[in-house]
C-alpha positions, 0 to 999 in steps of 0.5 A: 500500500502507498503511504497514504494508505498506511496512514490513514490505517494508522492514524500517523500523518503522511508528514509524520512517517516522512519523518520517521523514515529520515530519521532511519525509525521507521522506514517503508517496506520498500521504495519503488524503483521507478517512482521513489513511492514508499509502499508499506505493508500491513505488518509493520503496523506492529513495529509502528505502534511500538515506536508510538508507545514509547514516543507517548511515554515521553521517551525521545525519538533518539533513544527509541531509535538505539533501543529498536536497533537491539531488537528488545523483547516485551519484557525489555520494553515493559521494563524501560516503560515502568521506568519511565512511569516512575520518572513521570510520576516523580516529575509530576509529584515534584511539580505539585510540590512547586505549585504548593509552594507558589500558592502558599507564597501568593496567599501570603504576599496577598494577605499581608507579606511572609513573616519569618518562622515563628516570628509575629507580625501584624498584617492586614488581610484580603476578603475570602470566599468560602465553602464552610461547614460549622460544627460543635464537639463536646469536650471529652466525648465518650463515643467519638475522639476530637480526631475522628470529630475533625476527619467526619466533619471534613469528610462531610465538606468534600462529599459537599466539595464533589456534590456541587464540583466546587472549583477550590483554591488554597489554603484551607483553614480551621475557625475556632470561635471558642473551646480551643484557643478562645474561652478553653474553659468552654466544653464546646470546641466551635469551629468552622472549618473553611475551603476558599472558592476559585469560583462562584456556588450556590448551596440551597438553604437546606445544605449544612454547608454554606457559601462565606465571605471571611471578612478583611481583617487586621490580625497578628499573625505567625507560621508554624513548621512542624506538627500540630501538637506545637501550635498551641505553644505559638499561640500562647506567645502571641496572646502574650505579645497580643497582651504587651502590646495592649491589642484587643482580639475580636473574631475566631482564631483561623488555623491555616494550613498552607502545607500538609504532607501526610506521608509517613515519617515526614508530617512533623517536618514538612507541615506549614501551618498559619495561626491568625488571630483577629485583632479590633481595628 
């Protein structure tokens, strides 16, 4: 068959698989003697797909050449694919990581700067629109831990998240009006845990979760690297800078979490968390 034919069997562009043959790839069964018109035949459809695999995989032209050269078996060919797989899926982890990043860097320079770790500042913030559901948890629960509270509650968000295909942006971020940071006296923990929207939603008045606007706030702010069970010592240094410094808080405190990463063995040193607490302006 021409090389018209062929290609429209094997959906590769006559451009293509000209291509292919000055590179010494993929070459015609033969070239007429007369006319120089390459004829292929229905066999070398196999060899075609093959070199397509690998092509898709993101492996170069080049290689895929010197590896054909070898006359490489299926298992030959499954090794090097699950090779590449995994360089990709690392490429594709890294780069998630790098958007983390960014996304956590644009919120911070939005909302009022980066402050150092640990270090407490005063800033102002931008208005936020938000997905949230609020819930109260009884202190010391018989049936059910605060952390089996925190992972339903959040549970039941996303399945609201998913609902509705909500169209979110970072960082999400606990509210906590009274029972833990404020009024710890309280036996009720209140809080709101809150996904800022990347779009417009609207949730019917029956659903327990809401659309929000977090108003702009003037707040003291400070971040915090490592694991949760820390934070509370972050907060009490700055109620006592709050304190020295004669400012008044108003508002629940917001928890944000700008990075989490629950693989095992890396919580504590990876975690970056943000304790905002409001202040009257």
């Amino acid at each position: 068959m021409n090389i018209a034919q062929f290609s429209k069997i094997s959906g590769v562009s006559v451009s293509t698989l000209h291509f292919y043959d000055k590179l010494g790839l993929f070459s015609p069964s033969k070239k007429n003697d007369h006319n120089g018109y390459r004829e292929y035949i229905i066999e070398q459809l196999y060899g075609l797909n093959k070199i397509l695999i690998l092509k898709d995989s993101g492996i170069k032209l080049e290689t895929i050449k010197k590896l054909l050269n070898t006359q490489p078996d299926i298992s030959d060919l499954t090794t090097l694919l699950e090779e590449n797989m995994s360089t990709l899926e690392k490429e594709v982890a890294d780069r998630k990581n790098r958007i983390q990043r960014i996304q956590t860097n644009l919120f911070l320079l939005k909302n009022g700067g980066i402050p150092a770790m640990n270090e407490i500042i005063v800033k102002h913030i931008e208005p936020i629109q938000a997905l949230s559901l609020r819930r109260s948890y009884r202190k010391n629960n018989p049936t059910q831990s605060f952390d089996d509270f925190s992972e339903e509650i959040w549970q039941d968000l996303e399945k609201t998240i998913e609902k509705h295909q909500a169209t979110l942006t970072t960082p999400c971020m606990t509210c906590y009006y009274e029972g833990l940071f404020l009024d710890q006296e309280n036996q009720q923990i209140d809080l709101e845990i809150v996904e800022p929207l990347n779009k417009p939603l609207s949730i019917t008045a029956s659903e327990e979760a809401r659309v929000i606007t977090l108003p702009a706030q003037k707040v003291v702010s400070a971040i915090h690297n490592g694991d949760l069970t820390g934070i509370g010592e972050v907060f009490d240094n700055m109620m006592l800078w709050i304190e020295k410094n004669k400012y008044t808080v108003e508002g629940p405190v917001r928890e944000i979490y700008h990075r989490v990463d629950t693989t095992e063995g890396t919580e504590n040193e990876n975690r970056l968390t943000e304790l905002q607490i409001p202040l009257v302006d």
